[in-house]
Short mmCIF file of the C-alpha atoms (twelve columns), coordinates in Angstrom:
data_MODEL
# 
_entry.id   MODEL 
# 
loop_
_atom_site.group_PDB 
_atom_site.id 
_atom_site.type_symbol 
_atom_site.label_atom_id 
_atom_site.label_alt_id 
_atom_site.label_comp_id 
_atom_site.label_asym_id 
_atom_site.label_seq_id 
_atom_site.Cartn_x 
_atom_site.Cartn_y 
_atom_site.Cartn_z 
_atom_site.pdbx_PDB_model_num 
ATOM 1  C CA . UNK A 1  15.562 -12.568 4.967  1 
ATOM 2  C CA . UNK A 2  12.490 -13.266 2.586  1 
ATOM 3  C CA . UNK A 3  10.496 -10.378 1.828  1 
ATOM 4  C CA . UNK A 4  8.093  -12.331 -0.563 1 
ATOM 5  C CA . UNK A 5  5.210  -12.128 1.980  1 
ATOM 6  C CA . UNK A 6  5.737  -8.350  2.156  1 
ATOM 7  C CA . UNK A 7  3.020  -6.534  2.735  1 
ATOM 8  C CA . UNK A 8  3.609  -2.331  2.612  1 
ATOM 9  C CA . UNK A 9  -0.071 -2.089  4.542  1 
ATOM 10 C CA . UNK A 10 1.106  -4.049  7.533  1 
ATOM 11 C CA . UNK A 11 1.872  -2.972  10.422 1 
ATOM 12 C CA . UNK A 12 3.953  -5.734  11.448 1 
ATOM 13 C CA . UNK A 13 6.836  -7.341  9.912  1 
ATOM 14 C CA . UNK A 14 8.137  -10.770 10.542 1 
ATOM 15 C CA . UNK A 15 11.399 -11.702 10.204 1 
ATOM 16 C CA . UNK A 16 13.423 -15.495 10.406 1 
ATOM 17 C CA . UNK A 17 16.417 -16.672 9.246  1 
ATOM 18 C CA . UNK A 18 16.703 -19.546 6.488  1 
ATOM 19 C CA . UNK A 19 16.451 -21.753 8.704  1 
ATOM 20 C CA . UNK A 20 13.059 -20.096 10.618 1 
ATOM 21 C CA . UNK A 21 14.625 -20.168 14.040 1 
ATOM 22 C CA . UNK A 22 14.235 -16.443 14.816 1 
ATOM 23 C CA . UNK A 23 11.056 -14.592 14.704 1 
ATOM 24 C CA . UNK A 24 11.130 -11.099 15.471 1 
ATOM 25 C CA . UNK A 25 7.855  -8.534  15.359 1 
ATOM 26 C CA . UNK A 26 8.542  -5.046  14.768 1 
ATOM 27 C CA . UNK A 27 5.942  -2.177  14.571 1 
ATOM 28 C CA . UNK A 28 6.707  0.413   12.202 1 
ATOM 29 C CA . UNK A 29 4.837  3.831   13.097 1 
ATOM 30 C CA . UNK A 30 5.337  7.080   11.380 1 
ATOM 31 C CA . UNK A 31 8.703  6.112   10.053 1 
ATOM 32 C CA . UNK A 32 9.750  4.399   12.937 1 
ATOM 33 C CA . UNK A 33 10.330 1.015   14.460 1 
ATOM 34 C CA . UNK A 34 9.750  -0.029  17.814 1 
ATOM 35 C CA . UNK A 35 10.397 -3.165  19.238 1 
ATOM 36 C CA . UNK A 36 9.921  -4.584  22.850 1 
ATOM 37 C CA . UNK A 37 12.850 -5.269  25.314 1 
ATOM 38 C CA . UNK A 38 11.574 -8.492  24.427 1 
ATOM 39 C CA . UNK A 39 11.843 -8.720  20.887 1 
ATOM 40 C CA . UNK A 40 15.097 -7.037  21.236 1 
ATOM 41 C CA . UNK A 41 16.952 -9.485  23.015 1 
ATOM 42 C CA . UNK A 42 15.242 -12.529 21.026 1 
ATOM 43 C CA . UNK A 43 16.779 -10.474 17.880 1 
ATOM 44 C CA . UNK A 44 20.355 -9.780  19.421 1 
ATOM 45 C CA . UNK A 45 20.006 -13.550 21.017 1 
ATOM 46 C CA . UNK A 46 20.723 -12.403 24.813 1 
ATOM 47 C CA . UNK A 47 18.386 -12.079 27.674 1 
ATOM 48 C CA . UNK A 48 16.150 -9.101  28.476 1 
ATOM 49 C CA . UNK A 49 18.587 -7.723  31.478 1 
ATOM 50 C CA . UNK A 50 20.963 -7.154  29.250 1 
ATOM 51 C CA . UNK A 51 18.587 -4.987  26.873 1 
ATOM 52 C CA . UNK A 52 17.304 -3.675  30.064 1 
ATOM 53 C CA . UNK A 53 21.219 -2.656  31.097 1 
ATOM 54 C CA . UNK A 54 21.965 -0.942  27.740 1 
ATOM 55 C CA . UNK A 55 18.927 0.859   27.167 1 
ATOM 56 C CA . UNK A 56 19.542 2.152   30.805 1 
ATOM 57 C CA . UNK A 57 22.519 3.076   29.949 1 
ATOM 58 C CA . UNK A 58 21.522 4.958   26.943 1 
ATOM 59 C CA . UNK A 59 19.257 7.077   28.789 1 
ATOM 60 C CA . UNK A 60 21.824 8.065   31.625 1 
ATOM 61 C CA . UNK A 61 24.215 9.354   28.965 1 
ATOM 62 C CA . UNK A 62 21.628 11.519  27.508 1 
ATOM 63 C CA . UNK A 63 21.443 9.940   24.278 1 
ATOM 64 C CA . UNK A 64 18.434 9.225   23.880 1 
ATOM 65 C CA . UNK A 65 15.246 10.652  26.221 1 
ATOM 66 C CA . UNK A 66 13.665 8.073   27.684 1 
ATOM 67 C CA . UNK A 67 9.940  10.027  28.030 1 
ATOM 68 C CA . UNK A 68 10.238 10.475  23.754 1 
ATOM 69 C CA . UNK A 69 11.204 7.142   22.478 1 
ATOM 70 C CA . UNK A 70 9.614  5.133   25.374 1 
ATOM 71 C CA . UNK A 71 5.850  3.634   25.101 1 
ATOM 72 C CA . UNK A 72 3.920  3.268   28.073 1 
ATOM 73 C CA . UNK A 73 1.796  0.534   26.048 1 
ATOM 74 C CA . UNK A 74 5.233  -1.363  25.242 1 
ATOM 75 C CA . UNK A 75 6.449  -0.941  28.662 1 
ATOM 76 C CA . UNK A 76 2.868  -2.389  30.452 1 
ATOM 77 C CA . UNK A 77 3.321  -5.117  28.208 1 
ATOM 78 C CA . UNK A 78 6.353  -6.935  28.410 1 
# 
């Protein structure tokens, strides 16, 4: 991962591989990332249902809340 372009004022990072085939955007607010279903599966190279299936999941076991680590904004636009 090259860092070079680093900027700590951004609110965006982009990430690729050596070789520049993966691309993945990540918003970092307040100390944490978030990340589309999306950008997820581009990351983890599988498709969205299966992001979709885990993160479900996730929020059956009681993990994780859904309503607190959920956007609406993320969610309306993917």
């Amino acid at each position: 991962m090259d860092l070079s372009k680093y900027n700590p004022n951004s609110q965006f990072l982009l990430y690729k591989t050596e070789t520049g085939d993966v691309k993945v955007d990540v918003l970092l607010q307040n100390e944490t990332v978030w990340m589309s279903q999306k950008k997820i599966a581009e990351l983890f190279d599988v498709q969205r249902p299966a992001i979709t299936k885990h993160l479900k999941n996730i929020f059956e076991s009681g993990e994780l809340n859904e309503k607190v680590v959920c956007s609406i904004l993320e969610l309306t636009t993917t």
